[in-house]
GUMI-901647 format. One record per atom (N, C-alpha, C): residue number from 1; residue in one letter; atom name; x, y, z. Coordinates in Angstrom, 3 decimals, decimal comma, always signed. Atoms other than C-alpha are relative to their C-alpha. Example, Ala and Ser with C-alpha at 12.3 -4.5 7.8 and 13.67 -1.06 7.14 Angstrom:
BEGIN
- pake / mise / zaba / xx / yy / zz
- 1 / A / N / +0,890 / -1,190 / +0,000 .
- 1 / A / CA / +12,300 / -4,500 / +7,800 .
- 1 / A / C / +0,900 / +1,200 / +0,000 .
- 2 / S / N / -0,820 / -1,190 / -0,060 .
- 2 / S / CA / +13,670 / -1,060 / +7,140 .
- 2 / S / C / -0,770 / +1,090 / +0,730 .
This chain:
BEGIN
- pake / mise / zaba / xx / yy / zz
- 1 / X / N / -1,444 / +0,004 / +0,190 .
- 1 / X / CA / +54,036 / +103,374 / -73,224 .
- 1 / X / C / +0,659 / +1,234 / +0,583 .
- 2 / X / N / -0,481 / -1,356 / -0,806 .
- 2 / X / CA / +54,372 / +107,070 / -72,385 .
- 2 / X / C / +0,369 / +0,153 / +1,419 .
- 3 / X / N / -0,287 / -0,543 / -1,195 .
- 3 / X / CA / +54,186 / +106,488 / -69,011 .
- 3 / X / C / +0,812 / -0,774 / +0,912 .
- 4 / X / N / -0,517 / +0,380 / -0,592 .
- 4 / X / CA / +56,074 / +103,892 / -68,420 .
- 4 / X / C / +1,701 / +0,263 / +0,038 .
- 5 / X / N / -1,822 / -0,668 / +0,181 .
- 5 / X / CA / +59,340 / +105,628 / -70,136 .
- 5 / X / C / -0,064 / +0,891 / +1,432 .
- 6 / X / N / -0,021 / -0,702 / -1,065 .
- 6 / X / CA / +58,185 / +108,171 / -67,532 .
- 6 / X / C / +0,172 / -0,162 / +1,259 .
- 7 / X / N / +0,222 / +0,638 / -1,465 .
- 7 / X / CA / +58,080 / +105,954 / -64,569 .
- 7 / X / C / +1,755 / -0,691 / -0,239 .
- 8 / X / N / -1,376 / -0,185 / -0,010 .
- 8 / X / CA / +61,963 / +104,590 / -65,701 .
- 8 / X / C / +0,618 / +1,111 / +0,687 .
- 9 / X / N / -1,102 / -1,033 / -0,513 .
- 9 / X / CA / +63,498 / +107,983 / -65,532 .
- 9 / X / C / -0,088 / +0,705 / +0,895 .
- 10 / X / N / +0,230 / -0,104 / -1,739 .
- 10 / X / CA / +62,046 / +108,585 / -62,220 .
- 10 / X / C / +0,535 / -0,819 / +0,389 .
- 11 / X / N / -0,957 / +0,921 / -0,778 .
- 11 / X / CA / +63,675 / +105,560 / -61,026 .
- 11 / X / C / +1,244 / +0,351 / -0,226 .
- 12 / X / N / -1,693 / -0,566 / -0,009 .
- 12 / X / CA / +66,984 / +106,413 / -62,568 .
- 12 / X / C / +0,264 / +0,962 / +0,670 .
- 13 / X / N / -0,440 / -1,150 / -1,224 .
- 13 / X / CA / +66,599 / +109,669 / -61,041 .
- 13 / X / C / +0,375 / +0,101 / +1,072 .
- 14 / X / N / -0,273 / +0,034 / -1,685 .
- 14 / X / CA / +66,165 / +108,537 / -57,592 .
- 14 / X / C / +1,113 / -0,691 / +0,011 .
- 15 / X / N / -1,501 / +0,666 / -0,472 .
- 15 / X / CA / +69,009 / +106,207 / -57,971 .
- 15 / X / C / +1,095 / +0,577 / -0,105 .
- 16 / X / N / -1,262 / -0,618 / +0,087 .
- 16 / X / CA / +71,510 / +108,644 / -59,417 .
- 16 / X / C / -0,336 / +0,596 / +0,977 .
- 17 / X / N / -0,642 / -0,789 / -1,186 .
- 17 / X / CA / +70,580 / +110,838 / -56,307 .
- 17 / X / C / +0,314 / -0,455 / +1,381 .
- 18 / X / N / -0,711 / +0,609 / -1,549 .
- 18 / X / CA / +70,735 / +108,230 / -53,439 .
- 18 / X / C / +1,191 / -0,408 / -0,427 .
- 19 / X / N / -1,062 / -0,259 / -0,359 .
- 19 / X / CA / +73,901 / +107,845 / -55,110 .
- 19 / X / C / +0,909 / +0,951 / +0,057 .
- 20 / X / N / -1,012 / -1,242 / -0,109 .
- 20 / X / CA / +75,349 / +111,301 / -54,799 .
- 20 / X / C / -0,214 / +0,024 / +1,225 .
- 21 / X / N / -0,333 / +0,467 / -1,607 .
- 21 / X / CA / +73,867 / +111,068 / -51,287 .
- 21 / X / C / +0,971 / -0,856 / +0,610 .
- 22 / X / N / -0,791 / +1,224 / -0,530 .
- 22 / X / CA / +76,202 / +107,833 / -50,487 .
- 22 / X / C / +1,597 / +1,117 / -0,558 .
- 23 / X / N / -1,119 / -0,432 / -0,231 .
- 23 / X / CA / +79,193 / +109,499 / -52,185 .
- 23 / X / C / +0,564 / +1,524 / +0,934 .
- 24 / X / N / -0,133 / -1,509 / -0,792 .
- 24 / X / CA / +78,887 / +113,387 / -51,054 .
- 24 / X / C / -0,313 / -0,630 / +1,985 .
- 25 / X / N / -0,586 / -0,251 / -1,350 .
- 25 / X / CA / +78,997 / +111,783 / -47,567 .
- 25 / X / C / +1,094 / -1,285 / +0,303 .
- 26 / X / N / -1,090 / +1,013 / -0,295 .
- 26 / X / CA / +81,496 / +108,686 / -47,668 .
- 26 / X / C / +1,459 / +0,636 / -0,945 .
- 27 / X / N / -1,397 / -0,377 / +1,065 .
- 27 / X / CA / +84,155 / +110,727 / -49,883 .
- 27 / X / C / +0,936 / +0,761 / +1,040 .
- 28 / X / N / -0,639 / -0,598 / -0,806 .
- 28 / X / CA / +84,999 / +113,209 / -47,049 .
- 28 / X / C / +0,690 / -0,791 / +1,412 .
- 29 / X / N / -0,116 / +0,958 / -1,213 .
- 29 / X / CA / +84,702 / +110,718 / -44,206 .
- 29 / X / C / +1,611 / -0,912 / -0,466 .
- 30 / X / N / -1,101 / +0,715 / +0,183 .
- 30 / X / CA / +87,455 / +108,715 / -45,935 .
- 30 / X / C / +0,855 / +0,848 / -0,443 .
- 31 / X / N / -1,696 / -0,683 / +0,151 .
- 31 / X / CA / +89,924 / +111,267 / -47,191 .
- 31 / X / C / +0,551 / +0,276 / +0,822 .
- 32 / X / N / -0,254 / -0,735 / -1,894 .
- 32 / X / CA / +89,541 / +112,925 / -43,601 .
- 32 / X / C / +0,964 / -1,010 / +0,932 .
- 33 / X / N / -0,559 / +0,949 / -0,680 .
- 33 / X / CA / +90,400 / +109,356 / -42,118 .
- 33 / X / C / +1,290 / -0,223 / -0,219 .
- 34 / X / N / -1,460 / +0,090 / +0,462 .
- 34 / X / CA / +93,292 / +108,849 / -44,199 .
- 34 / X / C / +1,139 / +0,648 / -0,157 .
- 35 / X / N / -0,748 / -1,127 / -0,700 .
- 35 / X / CA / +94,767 / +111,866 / -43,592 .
- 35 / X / C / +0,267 / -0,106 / +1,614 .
- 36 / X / N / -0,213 / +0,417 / -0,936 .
- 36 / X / CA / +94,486 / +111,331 / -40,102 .
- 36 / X / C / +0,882 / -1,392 / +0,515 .
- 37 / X / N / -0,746 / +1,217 / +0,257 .
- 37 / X / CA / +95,911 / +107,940 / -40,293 .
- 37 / X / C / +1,564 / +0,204 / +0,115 .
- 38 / X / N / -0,965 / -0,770 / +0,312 .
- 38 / X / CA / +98,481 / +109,605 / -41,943 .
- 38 / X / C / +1,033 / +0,259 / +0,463 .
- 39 / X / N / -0,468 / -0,701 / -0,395 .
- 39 / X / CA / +99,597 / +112,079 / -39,925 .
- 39 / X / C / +0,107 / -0,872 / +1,285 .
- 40 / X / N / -0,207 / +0,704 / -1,128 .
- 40 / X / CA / +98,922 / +110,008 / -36,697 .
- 40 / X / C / +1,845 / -1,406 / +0,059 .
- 41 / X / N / -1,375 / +0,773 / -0,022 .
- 41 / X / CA / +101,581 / +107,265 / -38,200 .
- 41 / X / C / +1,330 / +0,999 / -0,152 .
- 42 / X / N / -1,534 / -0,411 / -0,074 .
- 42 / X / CA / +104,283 / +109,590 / -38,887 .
- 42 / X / C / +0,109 / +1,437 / +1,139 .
- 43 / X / N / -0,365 / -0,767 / -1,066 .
- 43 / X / CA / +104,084 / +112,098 / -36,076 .
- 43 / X / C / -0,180 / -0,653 / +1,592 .
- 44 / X / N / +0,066 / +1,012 / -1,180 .
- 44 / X / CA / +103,402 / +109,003 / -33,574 .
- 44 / X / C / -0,944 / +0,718 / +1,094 .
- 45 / X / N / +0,613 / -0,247 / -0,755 .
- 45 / X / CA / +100,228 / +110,023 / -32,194 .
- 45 / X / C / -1,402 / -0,809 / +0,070 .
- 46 / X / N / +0,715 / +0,658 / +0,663 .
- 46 / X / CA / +96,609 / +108,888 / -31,825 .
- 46 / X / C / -1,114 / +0,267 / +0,213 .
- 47 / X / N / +1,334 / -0,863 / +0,444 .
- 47 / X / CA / +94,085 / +111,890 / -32,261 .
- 47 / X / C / -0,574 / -0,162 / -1,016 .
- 48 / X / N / +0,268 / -0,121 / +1,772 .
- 48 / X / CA / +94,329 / +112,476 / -35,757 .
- 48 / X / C / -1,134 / -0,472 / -0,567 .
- 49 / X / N / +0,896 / +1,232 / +0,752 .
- 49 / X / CA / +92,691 / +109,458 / -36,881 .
- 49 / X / C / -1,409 / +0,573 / +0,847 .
- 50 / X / N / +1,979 / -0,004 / +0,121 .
- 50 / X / CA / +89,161 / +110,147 / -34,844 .
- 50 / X / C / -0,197 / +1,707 / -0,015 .
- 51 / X / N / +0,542 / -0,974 / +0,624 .
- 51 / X / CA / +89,483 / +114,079 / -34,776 .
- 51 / X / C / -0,344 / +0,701 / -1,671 .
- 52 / X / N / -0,146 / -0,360 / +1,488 .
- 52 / X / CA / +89,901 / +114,176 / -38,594 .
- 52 / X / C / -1,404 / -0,793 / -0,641 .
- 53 / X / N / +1,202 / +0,538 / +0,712 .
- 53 / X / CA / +87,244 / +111,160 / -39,075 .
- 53 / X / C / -1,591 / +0,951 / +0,174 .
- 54 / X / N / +1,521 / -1,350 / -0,452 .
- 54 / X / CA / +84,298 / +113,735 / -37,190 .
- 54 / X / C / +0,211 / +1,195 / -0,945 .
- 55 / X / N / -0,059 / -0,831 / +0,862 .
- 55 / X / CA / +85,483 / +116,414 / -39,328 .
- 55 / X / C / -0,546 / -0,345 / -1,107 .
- 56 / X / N / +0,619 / +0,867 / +1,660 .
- 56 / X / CA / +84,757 / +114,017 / -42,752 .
- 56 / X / C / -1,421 / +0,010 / +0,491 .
- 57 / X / N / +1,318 / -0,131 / +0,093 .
- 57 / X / CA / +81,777 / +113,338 / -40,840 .
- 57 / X / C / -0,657 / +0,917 / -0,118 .
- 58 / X / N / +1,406 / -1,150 / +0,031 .
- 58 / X / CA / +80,288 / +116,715 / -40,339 .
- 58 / X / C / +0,341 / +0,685 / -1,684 .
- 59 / X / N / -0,195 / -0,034 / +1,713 .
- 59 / X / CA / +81,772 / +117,419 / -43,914 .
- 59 / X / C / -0,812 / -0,307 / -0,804 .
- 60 / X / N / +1,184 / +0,765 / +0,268 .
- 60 / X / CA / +79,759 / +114,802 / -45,149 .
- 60 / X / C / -1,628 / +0,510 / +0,118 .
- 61 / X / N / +1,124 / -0,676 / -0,300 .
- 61 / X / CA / +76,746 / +116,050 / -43,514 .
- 61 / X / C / -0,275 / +1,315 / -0,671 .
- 62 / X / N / +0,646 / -1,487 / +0,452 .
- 62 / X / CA / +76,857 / +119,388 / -44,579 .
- 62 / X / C / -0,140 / -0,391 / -1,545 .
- 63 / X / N / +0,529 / +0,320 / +1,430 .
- 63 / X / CA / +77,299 / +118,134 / -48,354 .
- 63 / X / C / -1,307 / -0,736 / -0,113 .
- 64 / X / N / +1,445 / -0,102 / -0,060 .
- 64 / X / CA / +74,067 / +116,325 / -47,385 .
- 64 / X / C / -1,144 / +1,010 / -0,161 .
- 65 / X / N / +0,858 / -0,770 / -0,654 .
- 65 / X / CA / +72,385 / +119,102 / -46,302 .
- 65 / X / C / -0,227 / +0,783 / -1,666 .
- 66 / X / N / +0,729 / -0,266 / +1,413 .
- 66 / X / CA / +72,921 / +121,061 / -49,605 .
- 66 / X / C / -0,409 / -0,170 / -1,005 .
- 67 / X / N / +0,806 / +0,798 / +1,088 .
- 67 / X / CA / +72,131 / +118,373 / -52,017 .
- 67 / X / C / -1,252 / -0,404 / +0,449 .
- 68 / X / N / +1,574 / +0,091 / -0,566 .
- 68 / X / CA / +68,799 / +117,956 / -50,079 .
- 68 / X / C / -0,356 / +1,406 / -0,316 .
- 69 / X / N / +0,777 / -1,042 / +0,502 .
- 69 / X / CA / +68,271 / +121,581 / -50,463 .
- 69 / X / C / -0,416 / +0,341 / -1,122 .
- 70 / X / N / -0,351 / -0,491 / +1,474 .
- 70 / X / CA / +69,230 / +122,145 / -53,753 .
- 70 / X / C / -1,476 / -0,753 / -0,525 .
- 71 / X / N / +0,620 / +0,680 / +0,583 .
- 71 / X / CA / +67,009 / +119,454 / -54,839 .
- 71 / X / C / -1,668 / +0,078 / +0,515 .
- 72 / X / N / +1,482 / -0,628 / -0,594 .
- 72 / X / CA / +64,211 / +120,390 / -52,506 .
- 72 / X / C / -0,809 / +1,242 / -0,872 .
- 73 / X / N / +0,231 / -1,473 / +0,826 .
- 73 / X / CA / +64,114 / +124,193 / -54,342 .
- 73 / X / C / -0,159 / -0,705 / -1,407 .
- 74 / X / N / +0,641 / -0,521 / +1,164 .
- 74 / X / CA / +63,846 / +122,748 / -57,276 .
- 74 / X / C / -1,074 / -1,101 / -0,105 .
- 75 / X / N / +1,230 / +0,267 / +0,257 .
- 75 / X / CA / +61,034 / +120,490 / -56,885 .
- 75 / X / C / -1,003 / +1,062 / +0,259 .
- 76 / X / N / +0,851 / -1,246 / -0,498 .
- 76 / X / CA / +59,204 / +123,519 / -55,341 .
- 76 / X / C / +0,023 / +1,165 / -1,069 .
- 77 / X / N / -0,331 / -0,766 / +0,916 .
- 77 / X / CA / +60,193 / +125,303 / -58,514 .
- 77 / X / C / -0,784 / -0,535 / -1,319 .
- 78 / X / N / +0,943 / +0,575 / +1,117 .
- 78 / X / CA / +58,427 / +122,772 / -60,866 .
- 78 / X / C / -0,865 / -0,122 / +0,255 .
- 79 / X / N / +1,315 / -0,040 / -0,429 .
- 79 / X / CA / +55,580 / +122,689 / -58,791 .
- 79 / X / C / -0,756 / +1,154 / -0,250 .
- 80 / X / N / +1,241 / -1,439 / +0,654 .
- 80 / X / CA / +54,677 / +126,236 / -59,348 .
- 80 / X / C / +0,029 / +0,381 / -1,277 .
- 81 / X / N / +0,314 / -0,319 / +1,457 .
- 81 / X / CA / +55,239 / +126,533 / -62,876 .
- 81 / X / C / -1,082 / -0,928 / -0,269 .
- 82 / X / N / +1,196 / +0,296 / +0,502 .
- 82 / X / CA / +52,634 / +124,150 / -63,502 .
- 82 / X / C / -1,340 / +0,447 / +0,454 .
């Protein structure tokens, strides 16, 4: 029984973090866009919209980058205490 509670909240785990992965990179990508959008409709232009969406994207990315780290350090952190 012990190990299968244990084998649950490993699954929940991984799912709450592929979904902070999905939002920490689709949250920027779309505010970025819609700002661009935005600004493109009322200053009648039609940069905005894809230099603002690459911005969300590398946004995105970088919030990747440190929820992979973060989470990297601390498996490497429970590994040596045991």
């Amino acid at each position: 029984m012990g190990k299968n509670k244990k084998y649950n909240r490993s699954v929940y785990q991984s799912l709450a973090v592929i979904t902070q992965f999905g939002i920490n990179m689709l949250v920027p990508i779309f505010l970025c866009s819609f700002a661009g959008l935005f600004l493109d409709r009322k200053l009648g232009t039609a940069f905005w919209f894809v230099l603002l969406f690459f911005v969300g994207a590398l946004a995105g990315f970088r919030n990747i980058f440190i929820l992979a780290r973060k989470i990297y350090e601390g498996e490497k952190k429970d590994e040596n205490q045991t």
